[in-house]
Structures are given as C-alpha cells and as structure tokens.
TIBA-97477 format. One record per atom (N, C-alpha, C): atom name; residue in three letters; x, y, z; residue number from 0. Coordinates in steps of 0.02 Angstrom, whole numbers, always signed. Layout:
atom; type; east; north; up; seq
CA; ala; X; Y; Z; NUM
...
***
This chain:
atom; type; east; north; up; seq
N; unk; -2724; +2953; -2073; 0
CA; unk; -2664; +2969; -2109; 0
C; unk; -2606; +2930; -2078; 0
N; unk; -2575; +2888; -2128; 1
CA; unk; -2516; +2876; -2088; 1
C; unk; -2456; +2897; -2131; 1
N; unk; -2390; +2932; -2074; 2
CA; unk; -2340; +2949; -2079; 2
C; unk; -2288; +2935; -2043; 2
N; unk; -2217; +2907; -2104; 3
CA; unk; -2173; +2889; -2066; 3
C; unk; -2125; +2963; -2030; 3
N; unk; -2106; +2943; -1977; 4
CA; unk; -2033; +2962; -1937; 4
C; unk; -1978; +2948; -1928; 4
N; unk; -1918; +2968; -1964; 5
CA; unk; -1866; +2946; -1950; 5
C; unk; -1816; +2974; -1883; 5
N; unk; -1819; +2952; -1821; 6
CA; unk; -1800; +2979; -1770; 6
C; unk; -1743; +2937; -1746; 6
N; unk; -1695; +3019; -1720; 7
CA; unk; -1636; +2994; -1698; 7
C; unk; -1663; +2945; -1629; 7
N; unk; -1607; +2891; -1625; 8
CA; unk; -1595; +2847; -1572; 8
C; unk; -1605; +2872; -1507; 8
N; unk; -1587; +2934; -1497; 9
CA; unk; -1599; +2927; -1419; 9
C; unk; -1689; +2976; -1404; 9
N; unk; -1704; +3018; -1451; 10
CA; unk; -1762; +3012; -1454; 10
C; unk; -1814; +2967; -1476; 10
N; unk; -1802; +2914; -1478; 11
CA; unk; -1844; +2859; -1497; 11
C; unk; -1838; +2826; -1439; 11
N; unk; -1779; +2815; -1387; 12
CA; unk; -1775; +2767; -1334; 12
C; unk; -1820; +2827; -1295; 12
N; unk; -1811; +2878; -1281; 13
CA; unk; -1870; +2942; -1245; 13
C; unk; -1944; +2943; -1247; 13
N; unk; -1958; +2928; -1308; 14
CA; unk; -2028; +2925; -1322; 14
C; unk; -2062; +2850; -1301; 14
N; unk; -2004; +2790; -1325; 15
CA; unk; -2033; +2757; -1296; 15
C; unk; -2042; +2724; -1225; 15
N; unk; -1994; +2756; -1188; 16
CA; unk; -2008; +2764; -1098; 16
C; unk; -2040; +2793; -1082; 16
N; unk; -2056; +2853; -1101; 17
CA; unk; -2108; +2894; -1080; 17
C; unk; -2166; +2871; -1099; 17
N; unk; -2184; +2830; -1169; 18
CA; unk; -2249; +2792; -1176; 18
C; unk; -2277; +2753; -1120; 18
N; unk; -2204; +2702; -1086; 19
CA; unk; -2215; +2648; -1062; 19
C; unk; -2237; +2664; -993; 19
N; unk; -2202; +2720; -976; 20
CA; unk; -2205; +2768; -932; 20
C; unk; -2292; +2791; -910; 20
N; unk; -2298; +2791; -961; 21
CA; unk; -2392; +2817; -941; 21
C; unk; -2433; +2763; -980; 21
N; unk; -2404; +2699; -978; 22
CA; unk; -2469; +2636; -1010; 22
C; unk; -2484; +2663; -1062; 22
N; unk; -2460; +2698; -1091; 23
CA; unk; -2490; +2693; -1170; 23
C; unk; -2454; +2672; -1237; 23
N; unk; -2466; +2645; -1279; 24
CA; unk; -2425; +2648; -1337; 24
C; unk; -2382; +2718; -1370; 24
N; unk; -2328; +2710; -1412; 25
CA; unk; -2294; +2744; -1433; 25
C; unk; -2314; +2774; -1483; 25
N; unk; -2389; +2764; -1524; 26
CA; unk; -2407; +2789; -1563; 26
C; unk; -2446; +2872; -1524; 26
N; unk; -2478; +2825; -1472; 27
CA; unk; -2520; +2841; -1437; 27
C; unk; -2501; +2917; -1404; 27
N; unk; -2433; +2907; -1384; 28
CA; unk; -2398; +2952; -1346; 28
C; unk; -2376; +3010; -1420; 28
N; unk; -2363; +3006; -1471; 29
CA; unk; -2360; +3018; -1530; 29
C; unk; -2412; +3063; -1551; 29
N; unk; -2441; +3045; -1543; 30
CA; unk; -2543; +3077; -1595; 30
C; unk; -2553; +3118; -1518; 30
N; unk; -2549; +3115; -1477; 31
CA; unk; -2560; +3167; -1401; 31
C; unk; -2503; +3222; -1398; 31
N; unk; -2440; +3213; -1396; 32
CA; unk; -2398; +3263; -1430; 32
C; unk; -2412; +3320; -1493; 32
N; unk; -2416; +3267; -1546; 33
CA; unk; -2399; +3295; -1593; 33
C; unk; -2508; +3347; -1596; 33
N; unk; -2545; +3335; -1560; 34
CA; unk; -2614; +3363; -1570; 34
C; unk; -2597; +3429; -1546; 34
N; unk; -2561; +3438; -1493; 35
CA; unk; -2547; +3514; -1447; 35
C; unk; -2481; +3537; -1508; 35
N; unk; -2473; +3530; -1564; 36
CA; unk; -2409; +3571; -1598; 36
C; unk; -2458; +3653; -1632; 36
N; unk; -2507; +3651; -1634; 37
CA; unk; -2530; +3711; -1643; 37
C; unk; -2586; +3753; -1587; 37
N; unk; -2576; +3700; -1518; 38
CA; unk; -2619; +3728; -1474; 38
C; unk; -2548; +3753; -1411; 38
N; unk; -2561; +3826; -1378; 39
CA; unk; -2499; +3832; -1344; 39
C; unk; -2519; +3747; -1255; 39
N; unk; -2461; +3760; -1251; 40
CA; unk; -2462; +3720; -1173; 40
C; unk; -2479; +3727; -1138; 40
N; unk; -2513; +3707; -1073; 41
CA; unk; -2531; +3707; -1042; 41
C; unk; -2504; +3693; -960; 41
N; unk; -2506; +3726; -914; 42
CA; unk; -2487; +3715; -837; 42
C; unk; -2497; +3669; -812; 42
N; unk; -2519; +3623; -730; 43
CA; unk; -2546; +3565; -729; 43
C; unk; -2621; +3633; -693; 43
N; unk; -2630; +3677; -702; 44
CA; unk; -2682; +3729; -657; 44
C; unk; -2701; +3735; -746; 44
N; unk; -2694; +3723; -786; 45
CA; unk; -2749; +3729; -856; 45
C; unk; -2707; +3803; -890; 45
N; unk; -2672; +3852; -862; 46
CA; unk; -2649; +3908; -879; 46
C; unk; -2608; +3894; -938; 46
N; unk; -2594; +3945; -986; 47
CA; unk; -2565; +3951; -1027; 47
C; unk; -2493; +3937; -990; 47
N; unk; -2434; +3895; -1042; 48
CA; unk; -2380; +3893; -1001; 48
C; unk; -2343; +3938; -1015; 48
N; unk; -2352; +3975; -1077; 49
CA; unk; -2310; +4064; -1084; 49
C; unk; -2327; +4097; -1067; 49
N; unk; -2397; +4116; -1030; 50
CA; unk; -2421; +4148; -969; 50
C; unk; -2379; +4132; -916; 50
N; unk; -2383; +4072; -885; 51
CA; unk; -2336; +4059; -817; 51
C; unk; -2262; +4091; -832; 51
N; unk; -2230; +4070; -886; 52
CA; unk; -2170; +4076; -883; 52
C; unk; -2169; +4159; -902; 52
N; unk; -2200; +4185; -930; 53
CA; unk; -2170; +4260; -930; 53
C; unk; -2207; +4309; -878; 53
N; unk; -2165; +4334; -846; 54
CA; unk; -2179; +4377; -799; 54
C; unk; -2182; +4452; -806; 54
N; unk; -2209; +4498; -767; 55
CA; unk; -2219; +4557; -782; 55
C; unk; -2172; +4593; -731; 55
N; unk; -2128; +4623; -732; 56
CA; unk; -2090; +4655; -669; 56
C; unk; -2127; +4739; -670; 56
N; unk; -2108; +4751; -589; 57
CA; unk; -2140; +4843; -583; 57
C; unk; -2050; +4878; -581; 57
N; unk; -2011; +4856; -628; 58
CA; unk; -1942; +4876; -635; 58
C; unk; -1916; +4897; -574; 58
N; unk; -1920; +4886; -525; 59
CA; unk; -1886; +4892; -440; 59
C; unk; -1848; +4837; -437; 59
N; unk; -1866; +4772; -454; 60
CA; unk; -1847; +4699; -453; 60
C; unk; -1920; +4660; -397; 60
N; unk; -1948; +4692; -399; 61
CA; unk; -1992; +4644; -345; 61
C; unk; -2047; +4637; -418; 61
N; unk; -2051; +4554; -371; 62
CA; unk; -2093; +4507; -436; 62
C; unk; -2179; +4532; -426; 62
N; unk; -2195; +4512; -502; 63
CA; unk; -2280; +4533; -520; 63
C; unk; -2315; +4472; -532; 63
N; unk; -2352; +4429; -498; 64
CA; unk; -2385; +4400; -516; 64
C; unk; -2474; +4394; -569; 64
N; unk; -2448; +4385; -622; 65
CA; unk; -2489; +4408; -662; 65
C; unk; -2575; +4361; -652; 65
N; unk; -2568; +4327; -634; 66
CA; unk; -2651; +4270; -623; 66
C; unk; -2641; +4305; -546; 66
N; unk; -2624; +4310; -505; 67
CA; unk; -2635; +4375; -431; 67
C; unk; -2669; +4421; -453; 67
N; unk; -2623; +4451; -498; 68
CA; unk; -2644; +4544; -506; 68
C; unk; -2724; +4509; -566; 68
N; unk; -2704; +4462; -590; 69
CA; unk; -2808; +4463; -634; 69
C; unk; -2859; +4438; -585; 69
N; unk; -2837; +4417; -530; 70
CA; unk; -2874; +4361; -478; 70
C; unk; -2913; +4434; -436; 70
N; unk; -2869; +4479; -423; 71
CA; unk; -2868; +4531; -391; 71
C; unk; -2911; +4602; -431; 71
N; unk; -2928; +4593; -509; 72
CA; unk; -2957; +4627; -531; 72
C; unk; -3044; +4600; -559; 72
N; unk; -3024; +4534; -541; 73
CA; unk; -3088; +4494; -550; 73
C; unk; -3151; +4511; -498; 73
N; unk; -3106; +4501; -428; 74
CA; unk; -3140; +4507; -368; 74
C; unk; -3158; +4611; -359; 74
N; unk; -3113; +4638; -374; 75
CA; unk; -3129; +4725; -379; 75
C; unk; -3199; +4717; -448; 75
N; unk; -3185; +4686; -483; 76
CA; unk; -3273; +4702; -526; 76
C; unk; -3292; +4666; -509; 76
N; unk; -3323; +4607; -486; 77
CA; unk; -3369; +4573; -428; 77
C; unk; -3409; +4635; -393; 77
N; unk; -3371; +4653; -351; 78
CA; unk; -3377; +4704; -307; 78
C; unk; -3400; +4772; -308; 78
N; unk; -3363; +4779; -379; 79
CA; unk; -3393; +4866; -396; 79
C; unk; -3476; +4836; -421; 79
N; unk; -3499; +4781; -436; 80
CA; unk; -3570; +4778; -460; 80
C; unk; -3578; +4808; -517; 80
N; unk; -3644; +4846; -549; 81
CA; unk; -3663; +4859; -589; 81
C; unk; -3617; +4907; -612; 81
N; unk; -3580; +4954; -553; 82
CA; unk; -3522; +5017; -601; 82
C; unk; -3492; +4996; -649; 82
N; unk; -3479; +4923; -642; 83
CA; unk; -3432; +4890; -691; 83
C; unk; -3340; +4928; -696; 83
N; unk; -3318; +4896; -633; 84
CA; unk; -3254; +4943; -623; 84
C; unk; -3207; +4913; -661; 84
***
C-alpha cells in the first residue's frame, strides 16, 4: 500500500534524524512506527510501557512496585507447589 503524508516541517526534519540516526531509511523508520499504532509500547525490559508508567500506591505515599509485588507472587506459588497459592 502506498500512502502519502503531508507533514509539518519540523516533524519531517525529526523523523528524518532519527532515521539517519539508526541507519535506516525514512520510510523504514515510518512502517516500524507506524506497525506499534495498535500494539501498546514497550520498555527496553519488554514490559508494557503503561504498566511501567502507572503505579499502584498503598495511599500512605510510599511507592508500590507493581513487576516486585508480581515477581514476589510468582516466587510464593513456585513455592507453595501443588497447593497452588
């Protein structure tokens, strides 16, 4: 399929530094963008990036780490074995 873009100037000088930026063409950098517009983002750890960015607080103000607190429930059913805790 090809489709045109009409893009403002200073996002066009962006896209194409950032192409040049990682050796690839501007199409290139284009069709890799535009493939993740219905997949969410990703971390450089593979995590969802609205996972990272939203946090869970225990309303005191002290922070919840949410991949901790699943890391931490992974290893408790490991552990419980067959009970399946």
């Amino acid at each position: 399929m090809t489709v045109t873009l009409t893009l403002p100037d200073d996002v066009a000088r962006r896209l194409e530094s950032a192409a040049a930026a990682r050796g690839v063409s501007v199409e290139q950098l284009a069709v890799e963008v535009l493939s993740g517009v219905d997949s969410p983002p990703v971390t450089a750890e593979g995590r969802s990036a609205l996972e990272a960015f939203v946090g869970c607080g225990a309303g005191d103000g002290s922070s919840f780490d949410i991949h901790e607190a699943r890391h931490l429930l992974a290893e408790r059913r490991l552990a419980g074995g067959a009970r399946g805790l």
